[in-house]
Structures are given as structure tokens and as C-alpha cells.
C-alpha positions as CSV (number, residue, x, y, z in Angstrom):
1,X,-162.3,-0.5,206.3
2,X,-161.7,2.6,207.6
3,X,-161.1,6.6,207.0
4,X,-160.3,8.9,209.7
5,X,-163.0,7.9,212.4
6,X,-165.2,6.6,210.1
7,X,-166.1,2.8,209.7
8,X,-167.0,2.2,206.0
9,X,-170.3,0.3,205.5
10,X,-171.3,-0.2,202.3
11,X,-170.3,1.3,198.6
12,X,-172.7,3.2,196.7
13,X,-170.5,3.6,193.5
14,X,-168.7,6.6,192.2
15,X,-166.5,7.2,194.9
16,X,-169.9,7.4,197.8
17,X,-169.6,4.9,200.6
18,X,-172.1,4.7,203.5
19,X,-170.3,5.3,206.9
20,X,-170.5,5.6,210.1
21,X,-168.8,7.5,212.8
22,X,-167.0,5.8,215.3
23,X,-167.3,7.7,218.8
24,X,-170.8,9.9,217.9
25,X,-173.5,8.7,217.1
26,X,-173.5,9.7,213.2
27,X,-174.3,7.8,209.9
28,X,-172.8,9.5,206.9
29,X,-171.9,9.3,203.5
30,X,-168.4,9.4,202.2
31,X,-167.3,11.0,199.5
32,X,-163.8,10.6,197.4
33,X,-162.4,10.1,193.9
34,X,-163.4,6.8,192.8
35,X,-160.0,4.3,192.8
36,X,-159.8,4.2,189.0
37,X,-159.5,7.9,188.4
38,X,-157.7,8.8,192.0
39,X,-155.0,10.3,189.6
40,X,-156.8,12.8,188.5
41,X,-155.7,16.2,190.1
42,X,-158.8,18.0,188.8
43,X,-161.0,15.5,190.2
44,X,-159.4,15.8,193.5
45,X,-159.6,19.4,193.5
46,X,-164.0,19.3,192.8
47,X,-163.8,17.2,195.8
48,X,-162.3,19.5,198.0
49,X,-164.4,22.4,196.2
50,X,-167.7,20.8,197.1
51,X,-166.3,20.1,200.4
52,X,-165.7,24.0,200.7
53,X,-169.3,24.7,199.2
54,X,-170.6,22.9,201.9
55,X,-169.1,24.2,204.4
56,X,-169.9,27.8,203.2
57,X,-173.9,27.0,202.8
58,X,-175.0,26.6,206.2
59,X,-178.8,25.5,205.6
60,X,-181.3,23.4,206.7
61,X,-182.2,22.1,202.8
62,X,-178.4,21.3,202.7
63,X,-176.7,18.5,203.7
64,X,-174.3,19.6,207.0
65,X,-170.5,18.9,206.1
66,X,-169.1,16.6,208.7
67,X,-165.3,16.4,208.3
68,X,-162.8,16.6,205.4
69,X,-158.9,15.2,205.1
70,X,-156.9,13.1,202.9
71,X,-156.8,9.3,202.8
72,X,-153.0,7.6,203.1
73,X,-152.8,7.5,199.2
74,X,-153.3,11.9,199.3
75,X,-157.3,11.4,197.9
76,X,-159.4,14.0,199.1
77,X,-162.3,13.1,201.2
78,X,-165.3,14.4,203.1
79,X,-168.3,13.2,205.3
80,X,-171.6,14.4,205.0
81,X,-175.3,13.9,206.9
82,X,-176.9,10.9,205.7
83,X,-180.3,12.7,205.4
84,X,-183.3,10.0,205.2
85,X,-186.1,10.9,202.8
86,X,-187.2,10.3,199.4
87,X,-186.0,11.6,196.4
88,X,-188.3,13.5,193.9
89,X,-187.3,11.5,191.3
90,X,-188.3,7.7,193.2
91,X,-192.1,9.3,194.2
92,X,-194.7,7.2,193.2
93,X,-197.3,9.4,193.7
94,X,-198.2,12.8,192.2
95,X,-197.6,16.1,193.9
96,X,-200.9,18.0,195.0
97,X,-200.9,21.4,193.9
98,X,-200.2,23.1,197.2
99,X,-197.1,20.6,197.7
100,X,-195.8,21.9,194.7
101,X,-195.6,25.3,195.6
102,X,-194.1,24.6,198.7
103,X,-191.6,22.9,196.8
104,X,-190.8,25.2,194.1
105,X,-190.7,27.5,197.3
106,X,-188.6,25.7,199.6
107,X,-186.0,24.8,196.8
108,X,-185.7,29.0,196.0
109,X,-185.2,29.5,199.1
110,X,-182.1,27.0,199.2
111,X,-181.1,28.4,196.1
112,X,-181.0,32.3,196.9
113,X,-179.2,31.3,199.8
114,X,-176.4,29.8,198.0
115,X,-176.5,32.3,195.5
116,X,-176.4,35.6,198.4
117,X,-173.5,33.7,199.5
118,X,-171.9,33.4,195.7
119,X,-172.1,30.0,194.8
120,X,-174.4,28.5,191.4
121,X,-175.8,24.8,191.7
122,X,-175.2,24.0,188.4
123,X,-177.0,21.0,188.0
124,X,-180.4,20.7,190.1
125,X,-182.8,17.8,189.0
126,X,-185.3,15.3,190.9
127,X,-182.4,12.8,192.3
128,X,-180.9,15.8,194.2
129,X,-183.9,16.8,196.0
130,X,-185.0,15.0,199.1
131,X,-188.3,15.2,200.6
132,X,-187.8,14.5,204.2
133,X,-189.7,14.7,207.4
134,X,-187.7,17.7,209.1
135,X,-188.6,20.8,210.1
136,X,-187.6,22.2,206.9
137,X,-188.7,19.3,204.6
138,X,-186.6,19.4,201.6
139,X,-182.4,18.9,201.0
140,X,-180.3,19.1,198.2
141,X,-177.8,16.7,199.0
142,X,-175.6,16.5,196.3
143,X,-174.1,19.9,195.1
144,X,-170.9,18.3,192.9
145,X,-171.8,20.5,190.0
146,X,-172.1,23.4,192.6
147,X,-169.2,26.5,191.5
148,X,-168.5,29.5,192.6
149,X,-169.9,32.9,190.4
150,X,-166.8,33.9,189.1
151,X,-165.5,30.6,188.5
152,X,-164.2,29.6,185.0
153,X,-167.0,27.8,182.8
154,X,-165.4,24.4,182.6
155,X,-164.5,23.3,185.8
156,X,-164.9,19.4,186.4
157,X,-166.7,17.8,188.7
158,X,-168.1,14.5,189.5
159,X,-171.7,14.6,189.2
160,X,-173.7,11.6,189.1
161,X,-173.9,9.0,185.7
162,X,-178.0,10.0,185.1
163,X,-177.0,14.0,185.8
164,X,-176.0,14.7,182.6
165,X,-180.0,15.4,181.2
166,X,-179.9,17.9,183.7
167,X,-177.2,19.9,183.5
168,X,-177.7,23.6,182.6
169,X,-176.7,23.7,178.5
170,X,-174.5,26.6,179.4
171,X,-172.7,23.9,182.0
172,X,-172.9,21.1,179.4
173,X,-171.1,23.0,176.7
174,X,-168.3,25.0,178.6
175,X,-170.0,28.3,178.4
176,X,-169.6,31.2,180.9
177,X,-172.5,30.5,183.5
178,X,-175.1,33.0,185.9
179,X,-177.4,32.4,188.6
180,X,-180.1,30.9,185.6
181,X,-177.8,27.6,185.7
């Protein structure tokens, strides 16, 4: 199967497929609404919103947008790096202490930069952040529950099944969110 000029690899569920790009040299992942809720206008529209956050956060601890368009039935879809490293969440060892202030470090400094530039995570936990062997060692690769500020306090999105336990109480019941999310 393919989208645009990317060859589809593999599904990862929830509307994620591995990909890769047909004339560079580029694995990346996929993202749309899944099939069974392609109806779903506001779940088209977070696509497209986190495909515009993306965009707009220029950062080495965020994933690099690739490309964006519409599939032939009008689904929104975007590619984004493949980034290979571990997530906090799968590490099967214990952080030291000075790794964990170069984490809590390197994460702020993600953060303030999306928030200079307006835009609130909204729903940060240990499956979002990648520790990688890069230059700048950690990305946030998924940023689904990422919104802008001023943007009205229920807005859907498509965050991962296990997010939930993460989310921000503020985000979880419909309140009016700040920077703190």
C-alpha cells in the first residue's frame, strides 16, 4: 500500500503505520484517523493540528515533520522521523542521579521552546520520551494532545489508549488549561 510517496510497512494501531519513503532515503511513521472513525471531522482536524504543531516546533527533542496531504478518501495524513531510541517508560534500568537531571533538563528545554512559541503539550508521560543516541539525546515524539494557549479546553485529539493516566486533570475534565498542563 501506498500514501503519497510513501510505501506502508507495517501497522502500529491507531491510525500509525511504519513507512518508508520512496525516492530518499527516509523511514517514517504515518499518521491518520484510524478507518473506523475516518468520519469523524474533529478527529481529522487534531490530525492536521498536530501536523501544524509540528511544523511550528522546529527542535532537535522533536520529531521533524516530513510531509502532510489527504489520502483519496479526504483523511488527513502526515509523516514524521522515525527516531530510534528507547522510551522512558520500556527502561529496564534505573536512572543515575546526574541522568536525571539531564533529563528533567533536556525535556524543559523542549518544553519552553514549545511554549515561547505558544503551544502547551498537554499530555507528557514516559511513552513520549525517547532517549536516543543523538546529539541532543531526548524526543518527544508524540505531541497529539499538544494545543495551542488560547485554544478552547476541550479540543479532541487522538492520544494514545495507556495516555489517559497522564493527562493533565485540567485536560481530562474539559477545563481551561496553562503552561502547568
Amino acid at each position: 500500500m501506498r500514501v503519497a510517496n510513501y510505501r506502508i510497512l507495517g501497522e502500529l494501531g491507531g491510525g500509525l503505520f511504519e513507512a518508508e519513503h520512496q525516492v530518499l532515503p527516509r523511514r517514517a511513521i504515518l499518521k491518520t484517523v484510524p478507518d473506523a472513525l475516518a468520519w469523524v471531522k474533529p478527529l481529522r482536524i487534531a490530525v492536521m493540528r498536530e501536523a501544524c504543531i509540528l511544523e511550528a516546533l522546529q527542535h532537535p527533542g522533536i520529531v521533524r515533520l516530513f510531509e502532510t496531504g489527504l489520502c483519496d478518501d479526504g483523511r488527513p495524513w502526515f509523516a514524521y522521523e522515525d527516531v530510534d531510541g528507547t522510551a522512558l517508560s520500556d527502561l529496564r534500568r534505573q536512572l543515575g542521579l546526574a541522568e536525571l537531571v539531564a533529563l528533567v533538563r533536556d525535556v524543559s528545554d523542549i518544553l519552553e521552546h514549545a511554549h515561547r512559541r505558544g503551544i502547551i503539550h498537554g499530555g507528557l508521560h514516559p511513552d513520549r520520551i525517547l532517549l536516543t543516541d543523538r546529539a541532543f539525546p531526548i524526543v518527544i515524539d508524540d505531541w497529539s494532545t499538544a494545543r495551542p494557549h488560547d485554544a478552547p479546553a476541550a479540543i479532541p485529539s487522538l492520544p494514545r489508549p495507556d495516555a489517559r493516566r497522564y493527562l493533565a486533570p485540567e485536560l481530562a475534565h474539559g477545563d481551561a488549561i496553562d503552561d502547568r498542563a
